[in-house]
C-alpha positions in Angstrom: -31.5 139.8 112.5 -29.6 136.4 113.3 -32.6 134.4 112.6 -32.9 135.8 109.2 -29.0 135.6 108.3 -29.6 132.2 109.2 -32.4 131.3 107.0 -29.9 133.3 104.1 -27.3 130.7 104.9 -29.3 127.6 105.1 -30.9 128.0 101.7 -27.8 128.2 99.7 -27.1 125.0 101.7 -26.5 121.7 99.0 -28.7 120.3 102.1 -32.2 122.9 101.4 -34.2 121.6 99.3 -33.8 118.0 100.5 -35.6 119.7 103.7 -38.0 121.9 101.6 -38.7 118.6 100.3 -39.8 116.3 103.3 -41.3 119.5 104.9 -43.4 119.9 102.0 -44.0 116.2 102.1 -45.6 116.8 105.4 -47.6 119.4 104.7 -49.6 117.3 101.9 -50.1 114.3 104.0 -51.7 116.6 106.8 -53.3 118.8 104.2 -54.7 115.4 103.1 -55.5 114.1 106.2 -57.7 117.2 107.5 -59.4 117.4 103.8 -60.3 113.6 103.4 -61.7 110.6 105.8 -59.0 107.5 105.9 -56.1 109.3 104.0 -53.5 108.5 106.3 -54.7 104.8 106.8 -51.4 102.7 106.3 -52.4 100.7 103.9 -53.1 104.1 101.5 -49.6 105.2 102.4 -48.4 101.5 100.9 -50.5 101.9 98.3 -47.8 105.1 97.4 -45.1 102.7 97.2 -46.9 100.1 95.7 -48.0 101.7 92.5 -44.9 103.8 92.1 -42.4 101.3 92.7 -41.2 101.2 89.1 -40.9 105.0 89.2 -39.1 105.0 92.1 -36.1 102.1 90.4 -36.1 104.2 87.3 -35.8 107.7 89.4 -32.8 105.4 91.4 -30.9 105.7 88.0 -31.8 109.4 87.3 -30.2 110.3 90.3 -27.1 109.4 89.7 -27.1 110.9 85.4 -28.1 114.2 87.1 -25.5 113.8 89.9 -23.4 113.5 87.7 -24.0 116.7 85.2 -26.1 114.5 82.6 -29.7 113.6 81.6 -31.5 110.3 81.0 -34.0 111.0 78.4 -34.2 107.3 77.0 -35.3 105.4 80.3 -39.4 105.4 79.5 -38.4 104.3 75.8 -36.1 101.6 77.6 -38.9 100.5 80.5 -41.2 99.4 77.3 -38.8 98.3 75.4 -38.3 95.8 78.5 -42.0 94.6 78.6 -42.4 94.0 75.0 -38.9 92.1 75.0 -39.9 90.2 77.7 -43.2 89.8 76.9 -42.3 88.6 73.3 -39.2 86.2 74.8 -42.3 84.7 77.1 -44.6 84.2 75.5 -42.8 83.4 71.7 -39.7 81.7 72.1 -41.1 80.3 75.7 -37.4 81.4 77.4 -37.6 80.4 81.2 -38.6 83.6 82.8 -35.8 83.8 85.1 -33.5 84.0 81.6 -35.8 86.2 80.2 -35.1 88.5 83.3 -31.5 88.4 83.4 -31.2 89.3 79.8 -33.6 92.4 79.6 -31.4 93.8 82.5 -28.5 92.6 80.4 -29.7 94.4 77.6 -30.4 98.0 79.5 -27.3 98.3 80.7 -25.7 97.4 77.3 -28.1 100.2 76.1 -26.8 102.7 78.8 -23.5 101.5 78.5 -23.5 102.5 74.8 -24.9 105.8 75.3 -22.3 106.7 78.1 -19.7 106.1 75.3 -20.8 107.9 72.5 -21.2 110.8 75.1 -17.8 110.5 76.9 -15.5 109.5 73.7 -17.6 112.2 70.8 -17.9 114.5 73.1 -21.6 114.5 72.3 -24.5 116.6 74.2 -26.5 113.7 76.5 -29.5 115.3 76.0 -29.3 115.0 72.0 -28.0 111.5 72.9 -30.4 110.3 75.2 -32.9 111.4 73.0 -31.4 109.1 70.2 -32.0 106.8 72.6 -35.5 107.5 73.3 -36.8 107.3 69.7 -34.3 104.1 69.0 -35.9 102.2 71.9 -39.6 103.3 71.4 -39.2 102.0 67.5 -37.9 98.9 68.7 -40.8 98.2 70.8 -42.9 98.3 67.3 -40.5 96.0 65.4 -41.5 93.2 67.9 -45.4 94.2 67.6 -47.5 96.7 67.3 -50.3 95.4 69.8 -50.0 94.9 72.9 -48.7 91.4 74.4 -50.2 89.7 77.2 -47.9 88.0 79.5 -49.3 84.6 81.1 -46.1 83.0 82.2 -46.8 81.7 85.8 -43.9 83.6 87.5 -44.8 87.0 86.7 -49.0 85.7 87.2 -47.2 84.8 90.4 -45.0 88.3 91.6 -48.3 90.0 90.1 -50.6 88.7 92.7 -48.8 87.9 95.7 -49.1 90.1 98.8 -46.3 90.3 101.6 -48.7 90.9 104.6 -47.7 92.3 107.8 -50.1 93.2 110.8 -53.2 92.7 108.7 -51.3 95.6 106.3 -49.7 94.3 102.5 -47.4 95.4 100.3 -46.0 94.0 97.0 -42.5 92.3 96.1 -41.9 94.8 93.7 -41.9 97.1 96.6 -39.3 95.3 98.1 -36.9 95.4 95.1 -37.6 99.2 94.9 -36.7 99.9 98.4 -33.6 97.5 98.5 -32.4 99.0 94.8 -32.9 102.2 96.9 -30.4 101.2 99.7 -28.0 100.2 97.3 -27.9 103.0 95.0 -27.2 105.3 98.5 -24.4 102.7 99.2 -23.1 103.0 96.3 -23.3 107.1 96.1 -21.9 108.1 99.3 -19.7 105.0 100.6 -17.8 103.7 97.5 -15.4 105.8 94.9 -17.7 105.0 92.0 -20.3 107.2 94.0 -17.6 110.5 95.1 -16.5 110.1 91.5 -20.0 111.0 90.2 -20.1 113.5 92.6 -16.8 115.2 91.8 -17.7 114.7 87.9 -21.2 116.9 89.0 -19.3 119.5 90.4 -16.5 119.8 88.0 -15.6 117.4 85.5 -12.2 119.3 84.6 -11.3 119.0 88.2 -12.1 115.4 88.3 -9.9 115.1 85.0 -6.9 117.1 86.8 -7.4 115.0 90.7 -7.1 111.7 87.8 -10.5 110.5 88.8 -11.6 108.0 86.1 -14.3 110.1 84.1 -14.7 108.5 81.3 -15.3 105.1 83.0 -17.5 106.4 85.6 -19.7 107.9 82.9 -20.0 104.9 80.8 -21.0 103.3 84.1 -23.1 105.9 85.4 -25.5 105.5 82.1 -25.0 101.9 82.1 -26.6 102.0 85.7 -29.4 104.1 84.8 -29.9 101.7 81.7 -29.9 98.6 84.4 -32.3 100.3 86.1 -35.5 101.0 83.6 -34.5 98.3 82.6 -35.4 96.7 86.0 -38.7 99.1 86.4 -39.4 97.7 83.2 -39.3 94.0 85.0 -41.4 95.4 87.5 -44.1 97.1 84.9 -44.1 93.9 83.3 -45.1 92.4 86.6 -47.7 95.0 87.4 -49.2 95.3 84.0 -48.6 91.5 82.6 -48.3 93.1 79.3 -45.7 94.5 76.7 -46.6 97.8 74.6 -44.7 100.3 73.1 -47.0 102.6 74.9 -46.1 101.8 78.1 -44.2 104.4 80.1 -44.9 107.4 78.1 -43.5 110.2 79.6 -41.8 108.4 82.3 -38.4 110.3 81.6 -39.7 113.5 82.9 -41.5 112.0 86.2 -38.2 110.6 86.8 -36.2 114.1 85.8 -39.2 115.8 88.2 -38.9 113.4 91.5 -34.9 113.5 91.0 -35.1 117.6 91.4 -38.1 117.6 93.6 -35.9 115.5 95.9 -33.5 118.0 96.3 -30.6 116.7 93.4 -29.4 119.9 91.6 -30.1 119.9 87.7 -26.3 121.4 87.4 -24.6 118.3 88.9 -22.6 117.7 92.3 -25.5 118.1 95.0 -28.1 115.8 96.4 -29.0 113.0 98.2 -30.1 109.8 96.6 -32.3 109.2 99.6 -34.1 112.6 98.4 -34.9 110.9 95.4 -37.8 108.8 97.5 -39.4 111.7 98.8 -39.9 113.0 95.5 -41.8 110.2 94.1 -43.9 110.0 97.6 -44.6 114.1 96.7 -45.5 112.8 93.4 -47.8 109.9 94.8 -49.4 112.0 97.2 -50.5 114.6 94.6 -51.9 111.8 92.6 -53.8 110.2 95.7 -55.1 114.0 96.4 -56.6 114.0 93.1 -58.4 110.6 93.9 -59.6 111.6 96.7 -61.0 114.3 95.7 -62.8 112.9 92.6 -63.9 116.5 91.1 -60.4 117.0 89.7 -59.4 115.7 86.5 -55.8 113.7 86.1 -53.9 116.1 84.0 -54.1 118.8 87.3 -51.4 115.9 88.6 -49.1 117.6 86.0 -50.5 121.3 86.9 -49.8 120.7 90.1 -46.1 118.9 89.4 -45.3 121.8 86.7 -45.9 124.7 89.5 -43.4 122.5 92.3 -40.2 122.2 89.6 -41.0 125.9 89.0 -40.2 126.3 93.1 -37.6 124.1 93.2 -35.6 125.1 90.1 -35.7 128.8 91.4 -34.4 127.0 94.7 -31.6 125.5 93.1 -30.9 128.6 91.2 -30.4 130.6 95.0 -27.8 127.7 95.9 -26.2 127.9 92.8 -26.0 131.7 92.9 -24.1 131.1 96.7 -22.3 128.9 95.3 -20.5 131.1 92.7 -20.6 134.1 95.6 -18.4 131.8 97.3 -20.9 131.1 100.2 -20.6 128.1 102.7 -22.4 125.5 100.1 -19.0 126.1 98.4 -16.6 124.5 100.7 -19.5 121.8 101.0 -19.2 120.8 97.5 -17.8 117.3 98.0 -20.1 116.6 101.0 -22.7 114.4 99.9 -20.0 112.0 98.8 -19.0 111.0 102.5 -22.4 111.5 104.1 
């Protein structure tokens, strides 16, 4: 009886489906494991991190639009917008690749920035203005070319190639921009005020209005972040692919959306862990690297497969969200990812 009041009061916990999350996490990697000779090797669990690096910088800046009661729909459109700018900078006007770098970054958070605006000051829906966004960016991409661009430009040949190599194991540097734009973005969400203003903007935006938290500057910012960020996985894509198309990243948006709330963030605003966001894309990895291994299944089951967890997870969030209203313990734990 106390074991199952227990279980009743952990799963409207903001904390649940972090740990649905990693548990399920673990249960792939040992289903895996059992099912498939060398799964587990180390160098296929870098290989995770290696070939979702971008996703997991562009998730990085989801996190924080769903945190804070928003949606990101533009960040695939912005990601190739980044490779064919840079691409086109490159390989056109010659621009010295560390300059070409700083101003596609530039340039995405000028895009986000923009966005935040229109939806703090017009009072305008994000996802209609994200989606704006989306379409504006993709065009974009075709005004500079319609074909693909190769990129050539010794730096990125360079950050393409290279392997960091530890204990006979390697990994790539775009791995190691990921992971530190990972440990920033958790700095930034639960140990500054920009972060416990995104948080009390998630929860209530009224109530952030009436403690006189900044909103409207913490949105702008909060888009302008997520804006830095594709526009950073779009440095990194740029790096992996050495190419610029417009048809890069398609669909991007919604692995982003789908790792964010597969790592526990609520769609509704105010809960989640940032760090939750990495477990996602692994879940997202390892159902792609199942598929490899298997080699009978065809690709699309990836999004069968990631379709049937958001259903799970979005009834999850809809039991916490129901507690919450009840006036259950997640209530008075509202603010609590902000100082954890």
């Amino acid at each position: 009886m106390m074991l199952s009041h227990s279980l009743r009061r952990a799963s409207r916990a903001p904390w649940f489906t972090s740990l649905v999350t990693v548990l399920l996490l673990v249960v792939m990697l040992v289903a895996g494991a059992v099912g498939y000779d060398g799964f587990l090797s180390p160098q296929v669990m870098l290989n995770l991190l290696i070939d979702n690096a971008f996703l997991l910088v562009v998730a990085i800046g989801m996190s924080f639009v769903i945190l804070s009661g928003g949606i990101d729909l533009s960040v695939g459109s912005v990601l190739a917008l980044t490779t064919m700018v840079s691409a086109y900078l490159l390989q056109s006007w010659h621009w010295p690749p560390l300059l070409v770098i700083a101003a596609v970054l530039a340039m995405g958070a000028a895009f986000g920035a923009a966005m935040g605006a229109m939806i703090h000051y017009f009072k305008l829906q994000a996802f209609i203005v994200t989606l704006a966004g989306m379409f504006l960016a993709r065009g974009l991409c075709y005004l500079i070319s319609i074909n693909s661009i190769t990129i050539d430009e010794p730096l990125f040949v360079a950050m393409s190639q290279t392997r960091l190599e530890l204990a006979g194991l390697f990994i790539s540097p775009s791995v190691v921009i990921a992971l530190a734009m990972l440990a920033l973005a958790i700095w930034m969400a639960h140990c500054t005020r920009f972060g416990r203003a995104v948080y009390a903007i998630g929860g209530s935006e009224s109530s952030a209005l009436l403690m006189g938290l900044p909103v409207g500057r913490t949105k702008i910012l909060v888009y302008a972040f997520s804006g830095l960020c594709a526009a950073l996985a779009g440095v990194l894509f740029s790096f992996y692919m050495l190419s610029g198309y417009g048809l890069h990243a398609q669909g991007v948006e919604l692995d982003a959306i789908a790792a964010v709330v597969i790592g526990g963030t609520l769609l509704t605003g105010g809960y989640g862990y940032v760090a939750g966001t990495l477990t996602g894309v692994l879940i997202l990895g390892v159902i792609q690297t199942l598929i490899a291994f298997d080699g009978s299944l065809s690709s699309w089951w990836t999004k069968i497969f990631i379709g049937a967890l958001l259903f799970v997870f979005c009834v999850a969030q809809r039991v916490i969200s129901l507690g919450a209203l009840r006036g259950k313990p997640v209530a008075s734990a509202k603010a609590a990812p902000a100082g954890a």
